[in-house]
N, C-alpha and C positions, 0 to 999 in steps of 0.2 A: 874553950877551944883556943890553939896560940890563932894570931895568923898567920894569912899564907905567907909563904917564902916569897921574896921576890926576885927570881933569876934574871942576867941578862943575857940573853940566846940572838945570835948573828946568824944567817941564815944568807946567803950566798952575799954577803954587804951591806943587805938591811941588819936595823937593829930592832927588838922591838924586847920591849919585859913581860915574861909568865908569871902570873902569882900564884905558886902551888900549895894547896891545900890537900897533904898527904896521911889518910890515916894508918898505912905503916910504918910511917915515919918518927922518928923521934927528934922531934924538930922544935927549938923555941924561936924566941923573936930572934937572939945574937945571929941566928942561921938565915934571917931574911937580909943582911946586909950583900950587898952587888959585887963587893970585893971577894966574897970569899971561893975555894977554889972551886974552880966546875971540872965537868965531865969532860971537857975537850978545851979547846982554844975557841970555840963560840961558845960557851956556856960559863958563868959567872952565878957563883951558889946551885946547889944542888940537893936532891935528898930521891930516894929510890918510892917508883910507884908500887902501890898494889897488884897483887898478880892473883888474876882468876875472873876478874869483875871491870866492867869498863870503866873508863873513867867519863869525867861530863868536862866539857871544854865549852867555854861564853866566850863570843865575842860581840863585839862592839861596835855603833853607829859610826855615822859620819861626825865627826868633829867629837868623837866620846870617847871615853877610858872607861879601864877597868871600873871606875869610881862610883856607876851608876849601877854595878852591875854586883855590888858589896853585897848587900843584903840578900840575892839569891845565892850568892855565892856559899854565904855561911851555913845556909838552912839546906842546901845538899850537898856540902862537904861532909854534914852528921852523918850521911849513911855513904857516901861515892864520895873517893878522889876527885879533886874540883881545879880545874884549871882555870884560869882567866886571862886574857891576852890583851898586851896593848900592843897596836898592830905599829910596824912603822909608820913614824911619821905624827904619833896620837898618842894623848899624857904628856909623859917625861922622854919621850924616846925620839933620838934626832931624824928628822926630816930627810927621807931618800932625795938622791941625786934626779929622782925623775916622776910623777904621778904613776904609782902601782896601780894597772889596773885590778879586779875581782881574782882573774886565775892567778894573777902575780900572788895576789895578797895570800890566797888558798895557800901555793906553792911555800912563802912564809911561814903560815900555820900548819901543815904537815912535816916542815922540816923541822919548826922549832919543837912539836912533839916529837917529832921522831930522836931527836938528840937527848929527850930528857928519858924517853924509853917508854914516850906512851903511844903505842899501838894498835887501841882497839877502845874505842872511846864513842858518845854520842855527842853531837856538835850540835850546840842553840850559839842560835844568832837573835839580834834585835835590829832591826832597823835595815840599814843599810850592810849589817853585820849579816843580815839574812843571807844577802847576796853571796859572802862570804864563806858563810858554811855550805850554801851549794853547790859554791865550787869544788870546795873539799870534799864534799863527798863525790858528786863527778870522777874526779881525780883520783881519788884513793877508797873505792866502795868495799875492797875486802875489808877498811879499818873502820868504819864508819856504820854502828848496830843501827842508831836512830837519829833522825835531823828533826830539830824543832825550829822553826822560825816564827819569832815573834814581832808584831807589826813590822810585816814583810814591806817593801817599796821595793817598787814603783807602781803604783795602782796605776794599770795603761788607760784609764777615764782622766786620771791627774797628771798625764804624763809632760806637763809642764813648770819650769821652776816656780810660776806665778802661782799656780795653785799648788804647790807642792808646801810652797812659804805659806798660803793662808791656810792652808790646814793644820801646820804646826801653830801657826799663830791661835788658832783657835783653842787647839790642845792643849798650849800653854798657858791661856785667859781663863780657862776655865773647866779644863779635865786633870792638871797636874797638882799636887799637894806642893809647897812652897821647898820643900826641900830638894822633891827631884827636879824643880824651875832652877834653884839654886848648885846644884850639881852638873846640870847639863849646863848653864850659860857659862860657868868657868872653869870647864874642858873645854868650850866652845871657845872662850879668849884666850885659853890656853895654845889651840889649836892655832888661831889665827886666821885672820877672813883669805889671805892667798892660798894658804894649803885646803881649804874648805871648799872654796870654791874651783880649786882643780878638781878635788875628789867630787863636788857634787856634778860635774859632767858625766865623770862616769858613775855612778850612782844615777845618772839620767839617763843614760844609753845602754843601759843591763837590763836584759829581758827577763825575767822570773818566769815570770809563765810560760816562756818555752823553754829555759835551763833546765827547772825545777821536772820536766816529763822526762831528762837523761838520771835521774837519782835513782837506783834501784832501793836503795835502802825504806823503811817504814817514815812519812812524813808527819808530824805535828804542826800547826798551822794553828796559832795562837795569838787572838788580838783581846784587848782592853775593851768593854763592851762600849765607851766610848771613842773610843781610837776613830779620828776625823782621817788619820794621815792612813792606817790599814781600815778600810771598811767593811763591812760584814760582808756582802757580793762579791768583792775580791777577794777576800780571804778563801768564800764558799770556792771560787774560780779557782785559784788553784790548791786546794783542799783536794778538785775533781779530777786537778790534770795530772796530779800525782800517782806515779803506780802505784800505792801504798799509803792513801793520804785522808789524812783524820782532820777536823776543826774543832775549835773551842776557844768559848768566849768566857773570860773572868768579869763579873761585874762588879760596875763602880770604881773604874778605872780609867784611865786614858792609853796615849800611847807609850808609856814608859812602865807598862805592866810590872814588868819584873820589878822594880822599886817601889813602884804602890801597894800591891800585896802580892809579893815577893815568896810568903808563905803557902800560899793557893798557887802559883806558876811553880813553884819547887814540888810540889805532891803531883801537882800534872805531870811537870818533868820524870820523874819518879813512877808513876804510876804507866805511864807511855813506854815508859823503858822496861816495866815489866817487874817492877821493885812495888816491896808492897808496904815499907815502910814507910810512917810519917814524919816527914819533914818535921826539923826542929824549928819551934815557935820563935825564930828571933828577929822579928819585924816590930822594930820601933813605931813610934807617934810620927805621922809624917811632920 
């Protein structure tokens, strides 16, 4: 499989890049360069989605990129159009003129779909990305089939930075494989401690458990069996408050599921959405 394309899509002044992973498309790598022409004056490279079947759209934690998010991306691109977003301000993409809040970032992510022509798609988040795809769906519920959020935050027992910090510390000493430790810490110096610590305020003052009861759409609620930062009670909590809302735990994991086995959250993902094929096996040695 090539990879994905990577577009750059401006969305009312933010900038942020899609990496599209299109099986109608006839796409090699020359087509993932930034210059090449797009669909409007916000769009930068392009290529046409599939039509009939939704697509899957990931995004991304605080202080993360598309980077950690490689490995599920490949394994349901085999059977669904695969988007991945780096939102403003995270990766390669310049830092807005002001801290987006969750609806900002939503507003982002439904625009930069919508210019590339994708309109009916399932949204997984991770982390603080969770946050993200709830707004989206909020926002825009006729486009949005099914929402997964995987180690959702803010667990309101942790609702403080102090233990927000020891539980990732802990995650990272001894539930993460040295790659995705390696991955997340340089997005994270990529990111920068000023932009990080804007966003984790609000990443601290976003309620889940009461957003997540405006979603009409079907919920997936997905943590790492040991995920210290989504813990099992929270997760079960709002699994409950959900109109439509499912849990499930992957074992032998921490909280960067999707990159430790990447292959088992892509069959969920899959299987949740009503797909009954199996995810292609491309999950490397951590």
């Amino acid at each position: 499989m090539s990879r994905p394309v990577r577009i750059e899509v401006e969305v009312a002044g933010h900038v942020g890049h899609v990496f599209a992973s299109r099986r109608s498309a006839d796409t090699d790598d020359a087509g993932a360069t930034a210059g090449a022409p797009g669909r409007d004056a916000g769009t930068k490279g392009s290529a046409e989605p599939a039509q009939g079947q939704p697509a899957v759209v990931l995004i991304h934690g605080i202080g993360a990129s598309h980077r950690y998010l490689e490995r599920l991306h490949r394994n349901l691109a085999a059977t669904l159009d695969t988007y991945s977003i780096d939102l403003p301000g995270f990766g390669a993409t310049p830092e807005p003129d002001h801290t987006l809040n969750a609806a900002e970032q939503a507003t982002y992510i439904i625009g930069a779909l919508e210019r590339l022509g994708v309109l009916d798609f399932v949204i997984v988040g991770h982390s603080m990305g969770t946050q993200f795809a709830t707004e989206v769906a909020v926002q825009q519920p006729a486009r949005v089939r099914y929402v997964v959020l995987m180690g959702p935050v803010v667990n309101y027992r942790k609702r403080t930075v102090a233990r927000q910090a020891l539980a990732l510390g802990r995650d990272c000493l001894f539930f993460e494989s040295p790659s995705s430790n390696a991955v997340v810490l340089t997005d994270y110096l990529r990111c920068g401690p000023s932009w990080y610590l804007k966003n984790l305020r609000v990443m601290m003052d976003y309620r889940l458990e009461d957003r997540i009861m405006d979603v009409s759409a079907p919920i997936l609620v997905l943590r790492g069996e040991h995920d210290p930062v989504a813990t099992r009670d929270w997760c079960h909590r709002l699994a409950a408050r959900a109109a439509a809302g499912a849990f499930l735990e992957i074992e032998g994991t921490g909280h960067v599921v999707q990159h430790n086995k990447s292959v088992e959250v892509a069959e969920a993902i899959l299987r949740f959405a009503g797909r009954t094929e199996t995810a292609s096996a491309t999950e490397p040695a951590a």
